[in-house]
C-alpha positions as CSV (number, residue, x, y, z in Angstrom):
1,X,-18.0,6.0,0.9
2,X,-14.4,5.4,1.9
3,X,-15.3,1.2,2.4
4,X,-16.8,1.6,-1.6
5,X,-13.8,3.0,-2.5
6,X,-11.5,0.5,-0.7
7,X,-13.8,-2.7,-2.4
8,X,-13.4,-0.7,-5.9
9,X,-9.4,-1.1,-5.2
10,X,-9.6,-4.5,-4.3
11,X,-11.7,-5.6,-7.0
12,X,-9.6,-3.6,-9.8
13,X,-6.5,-5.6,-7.9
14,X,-8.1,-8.5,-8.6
15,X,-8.5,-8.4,-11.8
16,X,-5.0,-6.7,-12.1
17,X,-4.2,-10.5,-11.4
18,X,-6.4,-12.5,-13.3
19,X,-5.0,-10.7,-16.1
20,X,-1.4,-11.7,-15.5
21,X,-2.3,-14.6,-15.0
22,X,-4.6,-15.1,-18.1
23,X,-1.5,-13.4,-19.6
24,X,1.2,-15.8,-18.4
25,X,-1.3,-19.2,-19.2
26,X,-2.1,-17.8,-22.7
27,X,0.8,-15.8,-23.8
28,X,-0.2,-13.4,-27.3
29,X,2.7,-14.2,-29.3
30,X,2.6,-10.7,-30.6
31,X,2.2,-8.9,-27.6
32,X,4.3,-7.5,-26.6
33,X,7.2,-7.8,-29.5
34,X,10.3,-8.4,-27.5
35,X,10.0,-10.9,-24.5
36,X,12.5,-8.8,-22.3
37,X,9.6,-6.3,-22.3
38,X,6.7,-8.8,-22.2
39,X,8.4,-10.4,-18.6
40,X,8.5,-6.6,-17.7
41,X,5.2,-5.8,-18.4
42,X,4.1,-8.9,-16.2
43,X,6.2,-8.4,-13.4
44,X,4.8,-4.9,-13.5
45,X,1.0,-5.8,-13.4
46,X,2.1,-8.2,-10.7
47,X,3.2,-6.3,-8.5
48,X,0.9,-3.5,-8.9
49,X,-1.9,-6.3,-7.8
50,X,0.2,-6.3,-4.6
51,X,0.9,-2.9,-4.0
52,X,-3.0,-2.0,-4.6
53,X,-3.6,-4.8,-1.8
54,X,-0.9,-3.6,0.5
55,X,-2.0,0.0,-0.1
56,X,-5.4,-0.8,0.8
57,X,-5.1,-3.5,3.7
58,X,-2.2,-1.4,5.3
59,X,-4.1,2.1,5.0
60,X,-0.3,2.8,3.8
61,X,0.3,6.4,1.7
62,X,4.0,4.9,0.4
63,X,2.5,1.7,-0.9
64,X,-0.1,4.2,-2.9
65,X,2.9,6.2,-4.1
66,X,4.5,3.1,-5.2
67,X,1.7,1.8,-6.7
68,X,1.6,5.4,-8.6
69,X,4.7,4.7,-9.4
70,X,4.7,1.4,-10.7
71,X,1.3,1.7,-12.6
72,X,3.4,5.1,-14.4
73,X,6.3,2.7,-15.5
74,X,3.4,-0.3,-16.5
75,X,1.5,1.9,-19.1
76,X,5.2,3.5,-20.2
77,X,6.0,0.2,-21.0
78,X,2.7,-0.4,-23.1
79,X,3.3,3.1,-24.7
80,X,6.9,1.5,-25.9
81,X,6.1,-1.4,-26.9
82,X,3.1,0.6,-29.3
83,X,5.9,3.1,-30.5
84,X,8.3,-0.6,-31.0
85,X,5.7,-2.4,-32.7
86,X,4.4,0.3,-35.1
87,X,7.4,2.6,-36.4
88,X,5.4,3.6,-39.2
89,X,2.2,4.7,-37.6
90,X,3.9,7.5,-35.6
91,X,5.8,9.0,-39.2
92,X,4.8,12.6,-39.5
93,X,2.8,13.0,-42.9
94,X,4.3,16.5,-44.5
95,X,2.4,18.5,-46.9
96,X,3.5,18.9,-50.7
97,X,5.1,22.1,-51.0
């Protein structure tokens, strides 16, 4: 079970990089909006691709906290960009009094 679980972390590091990459070859111009956060969000899914391989390879429990870590601040950023993007989705609708 535990060698299933390791090849299940290897894979999804895998294609944590294949989707930077696909990501850095074919930027979406509107994802996300600003490009300060775009190089951020790259960087991020980068180096969590690393971490998951150090973490796995290294049978090390501070590269899985940093990978906690950095996989926290990678969907933070997503959640930003979302609340950036679309200002007007997240408006409160108030009943008529």
């Amino acid at each position: 079970m535990v060698s299933d679980l390791r090849e299940a972390m290897l894979l999804l590091c895998g294609l944590e990089a294949l989707a930077a990459l696909y990501w850095v070859v074919h930027p979406m111009s509107t994802w996300p909006a600003s490009s300060g956060l775009r190089g951020l969000t790259l960087a991020l899914l980068c180096g969590n691709s690393v971490l998951g391989v150090a973490a796995v390879s290294r049978r090390s429990a501070r590269c899985a906290l940093a990978l906690i870590g950095a996989y926290a601040a990678f969907v933070g950023c997503l959640v930003a960009d979302f609340g950036l993007s679309h200002p007007s989705g997240c408006r409160c609708k108030r009943r008529p009094e």
